[in-house]
Structure formats: structure tokens, C-alpha cells
N, C-alpha and C positions, 0 to 999 in steps of 0.2 A: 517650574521646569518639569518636564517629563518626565518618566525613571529612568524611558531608554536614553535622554540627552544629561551624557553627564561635563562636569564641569573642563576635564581634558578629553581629548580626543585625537587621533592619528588619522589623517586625511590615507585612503585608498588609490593608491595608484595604479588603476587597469592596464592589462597590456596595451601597447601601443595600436596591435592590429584588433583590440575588443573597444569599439570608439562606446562610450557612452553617453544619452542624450536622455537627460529624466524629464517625466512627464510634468516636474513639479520644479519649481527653479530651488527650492529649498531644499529636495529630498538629498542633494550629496551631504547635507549634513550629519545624515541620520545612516543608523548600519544596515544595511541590507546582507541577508545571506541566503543561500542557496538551502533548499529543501530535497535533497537528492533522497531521499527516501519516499516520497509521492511523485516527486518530479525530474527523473534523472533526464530527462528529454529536451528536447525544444518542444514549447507549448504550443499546442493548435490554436488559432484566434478565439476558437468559436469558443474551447472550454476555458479559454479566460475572459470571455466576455460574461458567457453568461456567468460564471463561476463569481464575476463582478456585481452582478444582479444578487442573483440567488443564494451564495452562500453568505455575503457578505450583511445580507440579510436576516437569514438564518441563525449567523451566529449573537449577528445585535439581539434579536430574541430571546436568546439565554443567558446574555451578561446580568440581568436584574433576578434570572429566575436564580443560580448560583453567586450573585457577587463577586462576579468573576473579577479578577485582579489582572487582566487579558482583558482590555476593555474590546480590544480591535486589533485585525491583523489587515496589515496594505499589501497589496500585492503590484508587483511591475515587472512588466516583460523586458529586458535589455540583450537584443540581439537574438531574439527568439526563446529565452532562457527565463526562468521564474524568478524573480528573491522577492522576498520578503521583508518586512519588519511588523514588530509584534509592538503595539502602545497598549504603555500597563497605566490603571487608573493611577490618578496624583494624586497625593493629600498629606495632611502632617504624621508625623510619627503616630500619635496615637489613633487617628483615622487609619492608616494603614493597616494595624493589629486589630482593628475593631473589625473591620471590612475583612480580612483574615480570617478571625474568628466566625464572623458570620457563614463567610464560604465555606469553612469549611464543616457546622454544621449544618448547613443545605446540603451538602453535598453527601456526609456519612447517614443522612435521612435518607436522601434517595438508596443511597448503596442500601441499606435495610430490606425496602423496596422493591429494589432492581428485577428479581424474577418475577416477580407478579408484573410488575410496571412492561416489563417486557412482552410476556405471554399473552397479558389480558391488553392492553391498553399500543404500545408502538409497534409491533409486529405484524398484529391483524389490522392498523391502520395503513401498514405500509401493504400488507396483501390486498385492499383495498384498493391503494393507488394500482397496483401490479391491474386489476382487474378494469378497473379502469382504461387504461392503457390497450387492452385486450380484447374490450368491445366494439374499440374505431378501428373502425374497416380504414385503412393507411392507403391501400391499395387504390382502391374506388373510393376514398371521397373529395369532392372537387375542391378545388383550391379556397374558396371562403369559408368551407369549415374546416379542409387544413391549415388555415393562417390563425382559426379560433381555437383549433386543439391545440396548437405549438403554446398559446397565450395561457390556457389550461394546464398544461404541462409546464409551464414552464413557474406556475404557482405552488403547483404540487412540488418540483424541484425543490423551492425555498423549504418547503414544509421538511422534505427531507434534509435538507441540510439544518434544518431546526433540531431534529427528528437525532441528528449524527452527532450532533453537539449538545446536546441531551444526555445522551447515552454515556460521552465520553468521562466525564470528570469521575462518574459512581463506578462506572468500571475500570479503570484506572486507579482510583482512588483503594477499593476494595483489593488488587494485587498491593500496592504500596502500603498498605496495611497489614497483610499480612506476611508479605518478606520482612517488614519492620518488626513484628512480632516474633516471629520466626528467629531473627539473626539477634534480638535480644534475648530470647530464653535459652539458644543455641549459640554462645560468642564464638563457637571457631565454626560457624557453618558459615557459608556465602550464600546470596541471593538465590544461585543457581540454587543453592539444596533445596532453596524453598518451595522451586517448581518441580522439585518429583513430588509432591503432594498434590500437586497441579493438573498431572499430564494423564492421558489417557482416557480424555475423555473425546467421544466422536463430536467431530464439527462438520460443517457446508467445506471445511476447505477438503478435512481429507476425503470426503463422501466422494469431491467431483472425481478425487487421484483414484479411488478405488473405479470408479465408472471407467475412468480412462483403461485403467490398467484391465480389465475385463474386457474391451474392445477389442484390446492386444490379444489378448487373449484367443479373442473369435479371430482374429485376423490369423495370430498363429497357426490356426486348426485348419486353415484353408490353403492347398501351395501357391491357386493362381494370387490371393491379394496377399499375400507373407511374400513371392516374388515382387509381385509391382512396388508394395515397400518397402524391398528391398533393393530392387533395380532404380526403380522411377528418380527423378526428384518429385521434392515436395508440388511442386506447381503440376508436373505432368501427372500423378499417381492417380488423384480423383479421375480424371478424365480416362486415365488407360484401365480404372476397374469402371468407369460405365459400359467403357467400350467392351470388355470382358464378360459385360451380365452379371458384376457379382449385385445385384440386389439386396441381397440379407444382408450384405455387410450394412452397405449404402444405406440401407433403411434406419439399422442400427447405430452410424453415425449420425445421420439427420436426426434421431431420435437424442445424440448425446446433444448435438449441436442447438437443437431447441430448447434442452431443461437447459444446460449451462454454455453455451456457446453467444451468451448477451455480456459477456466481457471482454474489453480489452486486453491485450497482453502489461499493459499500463493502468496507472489511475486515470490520465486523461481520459475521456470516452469519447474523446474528439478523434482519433485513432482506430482502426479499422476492427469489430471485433470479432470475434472466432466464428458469429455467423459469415460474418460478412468475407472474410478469409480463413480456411478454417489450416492455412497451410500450419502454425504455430501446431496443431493437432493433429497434423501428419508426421511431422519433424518431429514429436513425441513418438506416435506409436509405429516410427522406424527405427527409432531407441527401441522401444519397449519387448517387438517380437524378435530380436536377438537377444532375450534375459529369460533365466529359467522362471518356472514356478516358482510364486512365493504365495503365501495366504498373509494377505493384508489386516482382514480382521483377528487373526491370529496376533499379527506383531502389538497391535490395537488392546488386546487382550492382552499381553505380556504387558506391557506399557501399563496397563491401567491393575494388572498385579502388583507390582512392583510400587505402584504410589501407596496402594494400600497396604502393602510391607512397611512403608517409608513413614508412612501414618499411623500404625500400630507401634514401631519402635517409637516414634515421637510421645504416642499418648504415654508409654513405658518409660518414658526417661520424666515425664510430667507426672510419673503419679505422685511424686510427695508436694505437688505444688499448689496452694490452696483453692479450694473449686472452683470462685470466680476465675481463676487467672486461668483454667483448664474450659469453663464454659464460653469465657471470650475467644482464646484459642482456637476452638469450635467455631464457633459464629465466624470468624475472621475466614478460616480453612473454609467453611461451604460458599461463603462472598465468591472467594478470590477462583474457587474452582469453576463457579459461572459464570464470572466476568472472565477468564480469560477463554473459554469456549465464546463470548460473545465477543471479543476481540479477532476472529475470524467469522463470524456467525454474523456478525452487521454489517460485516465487508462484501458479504452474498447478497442478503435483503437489501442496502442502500446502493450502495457503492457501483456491484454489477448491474442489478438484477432492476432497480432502479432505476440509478442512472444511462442505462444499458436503455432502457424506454424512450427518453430525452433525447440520446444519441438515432435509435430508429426513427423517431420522428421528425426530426432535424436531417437525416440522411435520405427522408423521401424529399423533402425539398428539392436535395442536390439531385434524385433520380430525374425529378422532372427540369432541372433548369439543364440537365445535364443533356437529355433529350431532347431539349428545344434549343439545344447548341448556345446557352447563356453562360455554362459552366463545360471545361474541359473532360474534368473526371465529375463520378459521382461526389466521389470524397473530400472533394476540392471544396464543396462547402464549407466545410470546417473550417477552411484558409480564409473566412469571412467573417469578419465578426459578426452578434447578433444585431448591431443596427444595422449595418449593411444588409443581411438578411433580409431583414422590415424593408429593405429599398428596393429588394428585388420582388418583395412580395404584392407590395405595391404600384410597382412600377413595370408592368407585363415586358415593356422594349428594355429593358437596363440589363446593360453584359456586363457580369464582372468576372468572365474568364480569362482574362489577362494579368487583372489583379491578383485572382486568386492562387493562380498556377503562379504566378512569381514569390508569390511567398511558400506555397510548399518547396519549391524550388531552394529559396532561404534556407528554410528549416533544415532540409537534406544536406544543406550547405556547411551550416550550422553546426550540425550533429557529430562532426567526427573533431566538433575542436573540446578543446580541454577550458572551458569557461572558469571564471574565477569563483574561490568559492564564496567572498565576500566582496561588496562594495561602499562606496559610499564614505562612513567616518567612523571607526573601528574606537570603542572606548578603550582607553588606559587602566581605567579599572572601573568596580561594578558596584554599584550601589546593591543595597538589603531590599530585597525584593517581598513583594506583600503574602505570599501566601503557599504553601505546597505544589499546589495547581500549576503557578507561575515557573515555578522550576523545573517541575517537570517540561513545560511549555519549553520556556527555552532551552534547556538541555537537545529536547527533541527538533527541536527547528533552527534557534540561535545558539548553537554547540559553543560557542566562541563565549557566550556566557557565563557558561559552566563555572562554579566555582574552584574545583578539581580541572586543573588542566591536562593533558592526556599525559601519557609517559614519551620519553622520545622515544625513536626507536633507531638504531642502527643498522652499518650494511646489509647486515645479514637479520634482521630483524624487524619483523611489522608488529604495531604492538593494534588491538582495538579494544572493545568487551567483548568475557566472556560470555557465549551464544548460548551455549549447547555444548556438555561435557562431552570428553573422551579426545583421542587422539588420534591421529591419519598422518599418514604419508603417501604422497604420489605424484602425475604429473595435476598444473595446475592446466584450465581450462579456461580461458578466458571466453566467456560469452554473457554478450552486452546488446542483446536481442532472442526472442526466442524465435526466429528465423535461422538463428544458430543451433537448435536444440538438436538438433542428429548428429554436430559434434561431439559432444558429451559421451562416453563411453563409462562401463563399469571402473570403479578403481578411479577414476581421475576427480580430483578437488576445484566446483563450482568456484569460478574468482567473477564477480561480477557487480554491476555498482550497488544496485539495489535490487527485491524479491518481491514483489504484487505476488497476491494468491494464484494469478493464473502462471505462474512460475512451477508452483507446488511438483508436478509432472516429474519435475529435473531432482527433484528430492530423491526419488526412487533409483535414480541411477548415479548419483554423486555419491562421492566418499566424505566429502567436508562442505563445509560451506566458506567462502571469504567473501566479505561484501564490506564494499566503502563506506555505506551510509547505512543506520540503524543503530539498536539497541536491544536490550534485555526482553523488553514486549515488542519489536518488528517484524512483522510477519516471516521474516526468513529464520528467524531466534526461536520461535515458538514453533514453527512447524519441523525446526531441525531438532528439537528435544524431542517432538511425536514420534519419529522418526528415527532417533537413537543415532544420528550424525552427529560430528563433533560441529561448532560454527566458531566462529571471529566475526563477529560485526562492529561495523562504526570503525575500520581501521582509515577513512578518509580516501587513501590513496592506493589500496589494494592493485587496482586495474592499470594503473599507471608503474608501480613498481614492479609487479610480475609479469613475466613474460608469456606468453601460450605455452605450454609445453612443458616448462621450467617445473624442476622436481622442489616441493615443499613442504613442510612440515606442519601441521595444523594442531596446534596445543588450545583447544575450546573449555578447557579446567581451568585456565588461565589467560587468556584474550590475545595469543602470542603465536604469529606464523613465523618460521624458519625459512629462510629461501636457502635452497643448496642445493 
């Protein structure tokens, strides 16, 4: 039997109007849950087809190289919506802990490793791919070698999702090593304490916020473009500063929009991204020139004071402890301080910057089928899967604009409903699962696993984890698109489902953070400690139980928001 099929089980009853139709006549046996932390969306066809190719590929590549106890993860679309199930390897008790023990050290080998492995060896192979990418002319070249680059790219893909699962277990591995160390030689500290030894180091996320916020900056300095963003909306603003002549700015944008503008506001890349719309970048910097002067690499410098405060007291309270236990210590402390800068730093190089390649070359397709009236919108590609694609590649007369605009159409549909957070057949209870790795896994994906079930919380109380210390009070802000980011105002507390790095922006103007989905390492958790906001992550239901507007209490010491 499986790990995930255990012996009782509780059949899932979906809403009446959420019809469910699996791809596999067997799969309602098994749990499926919702990933709202990469996927709080309805998924575009295209990045779960190829995401079916490539990554699923990708990740079979490093099960042998860690002995991963995650042999495979499946994924299924139901109603435009992602779940998941995780299949962990089978075998007898003693095979289990054997396999355990192996993974786990393959995996404290690599962590050893990890900065060299990085620097020298995955970095410069993914800058490679970037160049790659950057030598096909996309524009002018004809269709038989764009059908051969997509095929190109589309190997390279795999490589990086090799490349992302790679990376994961030592760097992960390497912070859970040293919070465990930490909270045993410190018994009344918490995890959090262990990330002020952590924080303040510069990453790819806060660099792009700093870029942003200096844009503001120049926009400030000017009255015709500080009015048009402040007048405009977002959609008219670019147009009324060409019409204006402002240039410098325009340049200056095009300039931010080129180094970091290859992201989605999402992990999908099937979704439009900041080149492609840069409105998400305007709706920031009409927050941003109504905010005074701040010096970013200043707070950056306090931040990265303060750890080394937190690390000198630490060594202080360890001096009578004997040297191995103070030189492990050490070793643990330098891991965990570069893998959590590469916990934002592989989400630039894979993720965007990357996959951000994959997505333009797949979105010239749609330019041209879109031109030769095959396809409605450009974008609308995406609403294709990648065999479909192959048919229109192939086949010069085949319209799938009917098709494809019916399913974005879906998704749109889709999108304002409240999706279940599990399906399928929910276990009773939970078998011993093989390995650290494994728990971490499902904790972060199959939450319903967790051994620790969450705390309730009552009327007046949302419980989740604690993000990010400190405390706020103010109105909450409910925004669940960064199309909404000009709502956002000083003083009001971020409520939204999930944080992608291209979020980061909303950092600088939030008082708190509350997000549904996440943890202790989620990008919303970590960049809200750089940042010195309080957060709550992982409270499930944040968005649903707060209102816009509604005055709340944000306790990030303790994982605990106040509604009042």
C-alpha cells in the first residue's frame, strides 16, 4: 500500500456547484489538496501542460540523486484549479529508516557544498541558459526555427526544474538545521529568534524593491509624471506620459522593465508579465510618490546590525559550551545565512528570469497566430495546451480561437469562486512518514498532514504562524491581485491569499502582513522580517474572514490576528 493510501479514509464531498470529473477513475480515492501558496489562481493550460512535461521530469531526476522519500508529486486541474497529491516511496519499516538515513546524508553533503555548488557550477549554468535565450532573434525568425527553439527551450526548462529541485532539499535543509540548533541550546527561544541571525542580508528580491522605489523617486522629482500618476489610471498613465514627452522617465522604466520586468505577478508564467503589462508597476509607483523619503539600504543596514548583535549575544551565552558544540554552531549559522538569501535569489534566476524566457517564446507563437486571426488575443495562447500548440504549429489552417477564448473566459469565471481546499479521500489518521524532507513536503503542500493540527480560532480571532515579529493595528486591505496595488495606503495591514516576490513593492507600504497560505520560509514570512513588519501566515482563511476595511490587530510574535 502507498503511505499516502491508508487503511481508513473519509470520502470528500465537493460543493454541489464545484462538479468534479478526474482524469483517472481511481484518483477520488486518494487526497488531493490545494497549493495556494504557488497557485492561488486558476491555472493557465499552457503552464500546466508543460509544467506536466518538464517539471515532472525534472523532479524524477533528483529522487535517486537525494533518496527522496517524495518519490513523485501528480498534479490535476479540477475546474481550472490545481491540487495536488504527493506519492512517498513504499517499503518495510526498516527499508524506510534506511532510505531516511541515506537522504538525509546526501542531502547534509550537499548543504556543505551548497555556496560553491552554487556560485561555481548552477548559477553560471542557468546564466548560460539566460544567454541562450538572448541570442534568438524571436522577432525575425521564421516559423521552422521557432517550432525548433520552442523544442530547445523547452529541454532547457526540464533542466531547470532539475536545476530548482536540486537546490531545494540543502537549502531548506541547512535553515531546519539551524533553527533546530538554535531552539535546543536556546529552550525559551522560538524559531523566529533564530532568523534574526539570518536577516539582513541583500537578495534579487529586495534589489528589484530598491529599483522600484528609486523610479518613484525620479517620478516624484518631475510634476508632469507625479501628476499623470497621480491623475491617470493605471491603464491610461504610460500613454498620457508619451503623449507629455516625458522620455527620461519612459527610458528609465523600459530600463527597469528589461532587467526585472520577465515576471509574473504569479508563479504561473502562463500570465501576463510585467513586460508584457507593466500596469502591476504603475499601481506601485502611484503608491510609492505619495510616500516620503526613506533610505532602503539604510533600513538593510540596521537589519543586518541587529543580526550581528543577535550573534554576538548568542556567541556570549555559548561561551562555556564546549568548542565542538560552538564550532557546529558556526558551521550551521553560515549554511543557514546562504540558503535563506538563496530562498529568494533562485526564485530570480529559475522561476522569473528563467521561466520568464519559456513564457516569451511561447507568447511569440500567440503574436503570430494572433495576427493571422488563429488566436483572439495574444495571450490566449496560454489557454492552449502544449499539444494543442504542436497542432497549430503544424497545421498552418487550424483556429483554435474559439477554444482558447472559451477557456480564459472559464478561468475569469472561475476565479472569484471560493474552491475547495481538498478533494478526493481525506485520511483518518497519518501514517510515520520516511524522512525530514517528507514533512517538511507535506506540511508545505498537504497541510492536512501535519502532525500538529492548527489551533482553532474563534469570532474574534484568526490563529496561523508566526511570520515576522512585532505588532500593528489598523484597517485591513484586502488585495488578491496586484491590479489592486494603488489601493494599499501607509498604515493599512496587507490581507491577501498568497506573496510571489513580485508582491515584494506592497512590503514598503503595509503595516502587517496576513496571508492564507504559507509559512516560516514563504516568501511573504521572509521578506516581512527584511522589512521589520509584523506577518501571520498560513492562517487558511484570512481573505474570507476579513473584511476590506475592517480594523485588525496583527500579533506576528505569536501567529494571532484580532479582528475588532
Amino acid at each position: 500500500m502507498n503511505a499516502t493510501q491508508l487503511t481508513a479514509s473519509m470520502r470528500i464531498t465537493p460543493p454541489a456547484d464545484f462538479p468534479v470529473s478526474w482524469k483517472q477513475p481511481e484518483d477520488d480515492q486518494y487526497h488531493w489538496t490545494r497549493d495556494h501558496e504557488h497557485l492561488p489562481e486558476p491555472i493557465t493550460p499552457m503552464f500546466a501542460s508543460v509544467s506536466e512535461l518538464t517539471a515532472t521530469e525534472g523532479y524524477a531526476r533528483t529522487v535517486p540523486v537525494y533518496d527522496r522519500a517524495i518519490i513523485a508529486r501528480i498534479d490535476r486541474t479540477i475546474n481550472t484549479y490545481e491540487y495536488i497529491r504527493l506519492v512517498h516511496f513504499d517499503g518495510a519499516p526498516k527499508e524506510l529508516a534506511a532510505r531516511a538515513q541515506r537522504s538525509r546524508e546526501k542531502i547534509a553533503a550537499a548543504t556543505t557544498r551548497l555556496a560553491d555548488i552554487w556560485e561555481n557550477e548552477w548559477r553560471p549554468e542557468i546564466e548560460a541558459m539566460w544567454a541562450f535565450w538572448q541570442s534568438f532573434d524571436l522577432d525575425n525568425a521564421d516559423m521552422p526555427a521557432l517550432c525548433a527553439h520552442l523544442e530547445s527551450s523547452l529541454a532547457r526548462a526540464t533542466r531547470l526544474y532539475e536545476l530548482h529541485y536540486l537546490i531545494g532539499p540543502p537549502m531548506w535543509f541547512a535553515i531546519n538545521e539551524f533553527e533546530t540548533i538554535y531552539c535546543d541550546l536556546f529552550p525559551n527561544a522560538s524559531r523566529l529568534d533564530a532568523h534574526r541571525l539570518l536577516q539582513g542580508f541583500d537578495n534579487k528580491t529586495l534589489e528589484i524593491g530598491r529599483a522600484l522605489w528609486q523610479l518613484s523617486r525620479l517620478a516624484q522629482a518631475s510634476p508632469v509624471v507625479y501628476q499623470a500618476l497621480i491623475v491617470k489610471p493605471a491603464a491610461q498613465a504610460l500613454a498620457a506620459l508619451k503623449e507629455a514627452g516625458q522620455t527620461e522617465f519612459l527610458g528609465k522604466l523600459e530600463a527597469f522593465l528589461a532587467a526585472y520586468g520577465h515576471r509574473s505577478s504569479l508563479w504561473d508564467w502562463g500570465y501576463p508579465s510585467w513586460a508584457d503589462d507593466p500596469t502591476p508597476v504603475i499601481n506601485n509607483l502611484k503608491n510609492y510618490v505619495t510616500q516620503p523619503d526613506r533610505d532602503l539600504l539604510a533600513e538593510l543596514a540596521a537589519a543586518a546590525a541587529e543580526r550581528e548583535e543577535a550573534i554576538a549575544q548568542a556567541h556570549y551565552e555559548l561561551r562555556g559550551y564546549p568548542r565542538p558544540v560552538r564550532e557546529r554552531f558556526d558551521k550551521l549559522l553560515k549554511a543557514a545565512q546562504l540558503a535563506l538569501v538563496l530562498t529568494e535569489n533562485h526564485t530570480y534566476y529559475m522561476d522569473f528570469n528563467g521561466f520568464g524566457w519559456v513564457h516569451r517564446v511561447i507568447r511569440e507563437f500567440g503574436k503570430r497566430f494572433a495576427t493571422a486571426g488563429r488566436l483572439d488575443q495574444v495571450n490566449d495562447v496560454f489557454y492552449l495546451s502544449l499539444q494543442e500548440l504542436r497542432q497549430m504549429m503544424a497545421a498552418p489552417s487550424l483556429n483554435l480561437a474559439q477554444l482558447a477564448a472559451a477557456r480564459r473566459i472559464e478561468a475569469e469565471r472561475w476565479a472569484s469562486y471560493s474552491e475547495p481546499p481538498e478533494l478526493g479521500a481525506r485520511p483518518e489518521t497519518v501514517e510515520l512518514v520516511g524522512s525530514a524532507d517528507e514533512r517538511r513536503m507535506m506540511r508545505y503542500v498537504g497541510r492536512l498532514y501535519a502532525a500538529a493540527p492548527q489551533a482553532p480560532s474563534d469570532s474574534d480571532t484568526l490563529r496561523g504562524q508566526a511570520g515576522s515579529a512585532g505588532k500593528a493595528r489598523g484597517p485591513a486591505r484586502l488585495i488578491l491581485s496586484l491590479a489592486e496595488a494603488h489601493r494599499l495606503q501607509p498604515g493599512d495591514i496587507l490581507v491577501t491569499t498568497t506573496t510571489a516576490p513580485p508582491w515584494t513593492p506592497l512590503f514598503l507600504t503595509a503595516a502587517a502582513i496576513v496571508t492564507d497560505a504559507g509559512g516560516l520560509l514563504s516568501h511573504g514570512a521572509v521578506v516581512s522580517r527584511e522589512y521589520h513588519i509584523p506577518a501571520v501566515v498560513g492562517t487558511r482563511n484570512a481573505t474570507a474572514r476579513i473584511t476590506d476595511g475592517q480594523m485588525i490587530q496583527v500579533d506576528g510574535d505569536n501567529g494571532i490576528v484580532r479582528l475588532s
